[in-house]
C-alpha positions as CSV (number, residue, x, y, z in Angstrom):
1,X,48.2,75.1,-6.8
2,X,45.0,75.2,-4.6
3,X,45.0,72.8,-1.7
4,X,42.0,70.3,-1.0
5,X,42.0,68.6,1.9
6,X,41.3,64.8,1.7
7,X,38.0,64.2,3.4
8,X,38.0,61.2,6.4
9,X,41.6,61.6,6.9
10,X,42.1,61.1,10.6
11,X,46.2,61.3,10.7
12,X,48.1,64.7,12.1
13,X,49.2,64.9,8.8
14,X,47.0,67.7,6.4
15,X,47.3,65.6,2.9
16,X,45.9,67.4,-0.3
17,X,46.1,67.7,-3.9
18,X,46.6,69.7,-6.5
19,X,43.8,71.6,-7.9
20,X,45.8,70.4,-11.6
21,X,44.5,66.8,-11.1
22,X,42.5,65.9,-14.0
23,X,39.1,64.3,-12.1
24,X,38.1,62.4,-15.5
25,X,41.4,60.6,-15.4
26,X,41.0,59.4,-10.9
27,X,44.6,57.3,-11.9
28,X,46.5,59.6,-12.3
29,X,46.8,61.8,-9.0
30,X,48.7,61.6,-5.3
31,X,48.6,63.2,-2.3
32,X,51.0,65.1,-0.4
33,X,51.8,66.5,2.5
34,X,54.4,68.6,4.3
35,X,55.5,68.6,7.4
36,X,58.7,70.9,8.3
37,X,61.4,68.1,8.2
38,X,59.8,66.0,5.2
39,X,57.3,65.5,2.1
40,X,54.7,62.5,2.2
41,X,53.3,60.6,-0.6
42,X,50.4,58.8,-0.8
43,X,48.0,57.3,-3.5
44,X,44.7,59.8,-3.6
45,X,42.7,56.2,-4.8
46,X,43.6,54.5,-1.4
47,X,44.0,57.3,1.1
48,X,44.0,54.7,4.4
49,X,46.2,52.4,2.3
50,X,50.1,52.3,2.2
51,X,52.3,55.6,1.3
52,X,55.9,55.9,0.1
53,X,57.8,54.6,3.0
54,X,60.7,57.2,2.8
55,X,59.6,60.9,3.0
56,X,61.3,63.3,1.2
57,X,63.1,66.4,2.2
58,X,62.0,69.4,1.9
59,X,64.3,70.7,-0.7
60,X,64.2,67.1,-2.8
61,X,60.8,67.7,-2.7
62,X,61.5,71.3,-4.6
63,X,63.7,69.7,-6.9
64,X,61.6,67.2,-7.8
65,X,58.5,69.7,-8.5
66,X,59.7,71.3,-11.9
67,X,60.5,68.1,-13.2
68,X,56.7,66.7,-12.9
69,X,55.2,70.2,-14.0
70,X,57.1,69.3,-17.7
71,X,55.2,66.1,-18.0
């Protein structure tokens, strides 16, 4: 995974994307970024808009991972 930074984004948080996102298919794709207690969603369509109001921990987060690389 290659990390791109989301341009414009003004927060303390460093949100990017995977390099895997498909950029013919824009609906498809969030954001993420890690902080060292938590994991943070957001949609990459809407980056000012709303994210997942609950983080997710570090190691959910690596749970998580293999299961979305299957699909």
């Amino acid at each position: 995974m290659i990390r791109k930074t989301s341009a414009g984004d003004t927060s303390e948080l460093e949100w990017f994307k995977s390099s895997y996102s498909d950029s013919s298919n824009s609906n498809e794709c969030v954001e993420v970024a890690a902080s060292p207690s938590s994991v943070h969603v957001r949609d990459s369509k809407n980056p000012p808009g709303p994210r997942l109001t609950l983080a997710f921990a570090p190691t959910v987060w690596a749970q998580f991972l293999p299961y979305a690389a299957k699909t």
